[in-house]
N, C-alpha and C positions, 0 to 999 in steps of 0.2 A: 504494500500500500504506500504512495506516494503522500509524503506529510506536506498538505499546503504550508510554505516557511512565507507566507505573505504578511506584515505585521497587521496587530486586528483593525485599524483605520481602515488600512490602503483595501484591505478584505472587504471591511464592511460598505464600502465607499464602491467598488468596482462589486462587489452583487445586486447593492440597489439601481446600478446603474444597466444592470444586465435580465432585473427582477419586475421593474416597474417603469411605470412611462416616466419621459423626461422631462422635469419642469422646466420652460424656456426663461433665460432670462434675455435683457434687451438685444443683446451682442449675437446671442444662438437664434432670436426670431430671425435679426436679420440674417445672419450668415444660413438659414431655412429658405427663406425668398431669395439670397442671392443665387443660391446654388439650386432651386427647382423650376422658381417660381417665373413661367411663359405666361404671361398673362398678355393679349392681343392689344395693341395702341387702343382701340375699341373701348375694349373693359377697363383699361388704365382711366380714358378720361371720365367715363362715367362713375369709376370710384372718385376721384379727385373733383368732379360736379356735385358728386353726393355728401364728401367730407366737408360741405361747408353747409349743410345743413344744418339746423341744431337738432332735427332726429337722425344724425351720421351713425349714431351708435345700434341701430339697428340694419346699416348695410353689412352684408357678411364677409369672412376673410375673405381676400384674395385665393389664399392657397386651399381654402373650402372650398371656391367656386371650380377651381381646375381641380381638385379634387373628386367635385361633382361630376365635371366634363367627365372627368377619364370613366366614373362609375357608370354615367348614361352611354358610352364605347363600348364599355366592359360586356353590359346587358344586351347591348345589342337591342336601345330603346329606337322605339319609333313613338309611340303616343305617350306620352308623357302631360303630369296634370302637376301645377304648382298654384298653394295655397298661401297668399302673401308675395306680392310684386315689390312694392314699396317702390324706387326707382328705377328695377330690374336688372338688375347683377345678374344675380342667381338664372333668372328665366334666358338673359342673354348668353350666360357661358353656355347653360345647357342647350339653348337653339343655334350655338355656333357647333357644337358634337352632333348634332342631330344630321343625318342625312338629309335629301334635300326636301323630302316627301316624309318629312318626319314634322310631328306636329306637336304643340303644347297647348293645354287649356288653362290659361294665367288667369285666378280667382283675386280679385280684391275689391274695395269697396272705393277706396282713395283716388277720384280722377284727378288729383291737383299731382299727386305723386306720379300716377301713370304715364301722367304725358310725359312728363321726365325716360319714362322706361319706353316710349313709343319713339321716340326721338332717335335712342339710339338705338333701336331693332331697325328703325330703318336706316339709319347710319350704317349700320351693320349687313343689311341685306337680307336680313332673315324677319322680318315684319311679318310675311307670309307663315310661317312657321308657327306663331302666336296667334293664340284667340283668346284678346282679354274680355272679361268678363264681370263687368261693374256691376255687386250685387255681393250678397252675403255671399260666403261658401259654402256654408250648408245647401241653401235654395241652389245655388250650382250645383254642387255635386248630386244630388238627388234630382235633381233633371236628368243630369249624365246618367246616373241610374235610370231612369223611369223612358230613356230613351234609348235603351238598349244594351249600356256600355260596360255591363257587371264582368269582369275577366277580360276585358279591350286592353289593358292597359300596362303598359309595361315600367315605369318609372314615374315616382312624383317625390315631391318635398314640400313638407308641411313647415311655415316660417310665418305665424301669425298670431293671433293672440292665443294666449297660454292656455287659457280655464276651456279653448272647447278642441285641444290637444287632441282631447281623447275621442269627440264625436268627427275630427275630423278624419282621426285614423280608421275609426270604427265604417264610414263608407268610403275612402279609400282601399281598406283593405278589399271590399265585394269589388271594386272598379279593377284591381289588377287581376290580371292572371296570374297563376300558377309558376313561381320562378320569378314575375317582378318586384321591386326595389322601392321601399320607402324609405325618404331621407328624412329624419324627421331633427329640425335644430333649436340649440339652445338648451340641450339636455343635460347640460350641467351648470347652468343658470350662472353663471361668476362661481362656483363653488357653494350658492347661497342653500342648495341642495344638500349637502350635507352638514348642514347647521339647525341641529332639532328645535332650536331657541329661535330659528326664523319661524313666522308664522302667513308671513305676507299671502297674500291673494295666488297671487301668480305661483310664487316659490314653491306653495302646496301642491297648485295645480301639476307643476311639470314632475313634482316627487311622485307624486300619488299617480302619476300617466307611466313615468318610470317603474314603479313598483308594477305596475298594469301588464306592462309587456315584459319583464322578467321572468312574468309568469304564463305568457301567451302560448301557447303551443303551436295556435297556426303558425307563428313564424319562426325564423333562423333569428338570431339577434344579437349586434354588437353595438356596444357605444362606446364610439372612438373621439378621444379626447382629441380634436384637431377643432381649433377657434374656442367657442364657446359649449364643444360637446355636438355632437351631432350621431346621433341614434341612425342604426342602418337596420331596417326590421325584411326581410327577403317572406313573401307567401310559399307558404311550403303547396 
């Protein structure tokens, strides 16, 4: 038997590094975007349009959005359904991965936001690709239901308000098929999730959506700590 002669620091230091994910600090996010992060002149300016908003803090990372891209590759999505536009980030990387005959159904209620995300889909060339949807999300998605589209669907992301997390998963999961991909963000709220002394509104909501799908069976399910958390739930 080989006796690790590693002193206990340099041990304990090099297994949490090997045992547990890695907390960024400022120097490692950026040296993250320098060395991955292809983000299209496109999507650059319309982050940099959006950071001067004073609701900026709900555009999503950069390296979540090409992370999204590569997920909707991965799937081998074509219809795809996103819940929360806001300026449209999200909706834009994934209709830049979409073939060209690939489609998304963008839910929001916000037309002061939207135009902002209509602007640059067409900037973008993929306008066509997108079918916003100015109205609740619920009353969307249950149209899409009640018009046929229960297993149509192969990728969405849920990125809106907190407390109906759970009704929104609940008819997206009937809208996908078999093998597609829900992204669902914000799943570790700032870390406020695991603080039993938070009680806040929202903070419950995404704990109690989290505990929900741990224990889901219809699906495969990881939550990968990239940005603010972001849950991958796959329809078995």
């Amino acid at each position: 038997m080989i006796k690790d002669r590693r002193p206990p620091a340099q041990k304990q230091e090099e297994d949490l590094m090997s045992k547990r994910t890695l907390g960024l600090s400022d120097a490692l996010y950026a040296y993250l975007l320098d060395a991955s992060l292809r983000e299209p002149p496109v999507l650059n300016a319309l982050r940099e349009e959006t950071a001067r908003l004073p609701q900026s803090n709900m555009q999503i990372a950069p390296e979540q959005g090409q992370f999204m891209a590569l997920l909707t590759r991965l799937t081998g999505a074509r219809r795809c359904i996103e819940v929360g536009v806001f300026t449209g980030y999200s909706s834009l990387a994934v209709a830049l991965a979409l073939p060209d005959d690939g489609r998304i159904v963008a839910c929001d209620i916000s037309e002061e936001w939207t135009q902002t995300a209509r602007r640059y889909w067409r900037e973008a060339g993929v306008e066509h690709k997108i079918e916003l949807r100015i109205a609740p999300a619920l009353e969307t998605l249950q149209k899409l239901r009640d018009g046929g589209g229960d297993g149509r669907y192969d990728f969405a992301f849920i990125d809106a308000d907190k407390v109906n997390y759970a009704a929104y998963y609940e008819e997206i999961l009937e809208l996908l098929r078999p093998g597609g991909l829900i992204a669902i963000d914000n799943t570790l709220w700032g870390g406020k999730v695991a603080d039993r002394a938070d009680q806040d509104t929202d903070t419950v909501a995404i704990r109690d959506f989290n505990a929900k799908l741990a224990a889901d069976e219809r699906v495969d399910l990881s939550l990968v700590p990239i940005a603010d958390g972001v849950t991958l739930a796959r329809k078995r």
